[in-house]
N, C-alpha and C positions, 0 to 999 in steps of 0.2 A: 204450210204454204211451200212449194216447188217454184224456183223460179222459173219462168219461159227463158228459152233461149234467147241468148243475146243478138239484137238487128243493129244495125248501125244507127249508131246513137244520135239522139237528138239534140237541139241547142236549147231546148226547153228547160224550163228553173223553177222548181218548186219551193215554197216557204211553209215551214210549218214552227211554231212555238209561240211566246209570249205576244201579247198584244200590242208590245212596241215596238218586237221586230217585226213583227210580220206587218204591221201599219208603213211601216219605212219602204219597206219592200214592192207594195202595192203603188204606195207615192212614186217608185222608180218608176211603176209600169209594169208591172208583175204581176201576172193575173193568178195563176196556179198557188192562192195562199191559203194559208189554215193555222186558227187562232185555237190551240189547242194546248190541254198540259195531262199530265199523267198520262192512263190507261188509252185517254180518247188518241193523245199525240201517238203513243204505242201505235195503235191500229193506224193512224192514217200513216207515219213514219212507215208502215211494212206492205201499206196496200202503193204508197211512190218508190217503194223499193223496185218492189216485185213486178210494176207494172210497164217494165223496159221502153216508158214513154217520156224520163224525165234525161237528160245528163246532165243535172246537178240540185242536188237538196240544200237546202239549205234550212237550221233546225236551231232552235235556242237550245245552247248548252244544257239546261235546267231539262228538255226531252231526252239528251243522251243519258242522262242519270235516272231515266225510268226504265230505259230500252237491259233486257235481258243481257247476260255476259254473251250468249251466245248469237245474238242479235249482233251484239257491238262488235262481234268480233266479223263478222261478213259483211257491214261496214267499212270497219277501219281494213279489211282486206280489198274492196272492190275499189274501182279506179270509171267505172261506166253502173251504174250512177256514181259520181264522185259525191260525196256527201261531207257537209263540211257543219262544223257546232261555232256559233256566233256566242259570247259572253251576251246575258240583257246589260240592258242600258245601266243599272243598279252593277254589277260585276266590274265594268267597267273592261277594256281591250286589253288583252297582255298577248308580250313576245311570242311568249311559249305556245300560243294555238299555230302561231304560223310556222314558226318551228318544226313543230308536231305534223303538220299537214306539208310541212315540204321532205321530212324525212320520210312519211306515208306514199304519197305519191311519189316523189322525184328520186327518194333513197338518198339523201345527200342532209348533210348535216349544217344548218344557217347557222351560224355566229354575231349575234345582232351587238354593237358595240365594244367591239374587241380590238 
């Protein structure tokens, strides 16, 4: 897959991963969601990539650990779609993803509790 070139981005939000995020998400108001794991999340994860219709994904952790290294790595590089990995419900929320996604996007290092 070749990406299209980039238009100016949309405010649109896609969900893709377990059935309890993406359940939460639709309760916001979220229409763009998908209840997916492995191979299936793979494919829809690369068709909201490449489809320069979403500016923001959002994916259960559990789908980044299917996704290719060289998938994750145009990922954790792009900034439009910004793409971001939620813990499931079972994981439970830590520091460290926000951490992670503010040194990615912002380049600046959080210090939570210092």
């Amino acid at each position: 897959m070749s990406a299209k070139p980039k238009t100016v981005g949309t405010g649109r939000i896609a969900v893709v991963g377990d059935r309890q995020l993406v359940i939460g998400y639709r309760l916001l108001g979220i229409d763009d969601t998908y209840i997916a794991e492995g191979e299936e999340a793979v494919q829809v994860m690369q068709k909201l990539f490449y489809s320069n219709e979403f500016g923001l994904i959002v994916a259960s952790r559990s789908v980044r650990d299917a996704l290719s290294q060289t998938f994750k790595a145009k990922i954790d590089a792009s900034i439009e779609p910004l793409v971001i990995f939620m813990p499931s419900l079972q994981e439970g929320a830590k520091e460290e993803s926000i951490s992670d996604l503010a040194r990615r996007v912002l380049g600046v290092d959080i210090k939570v509790g210092e």
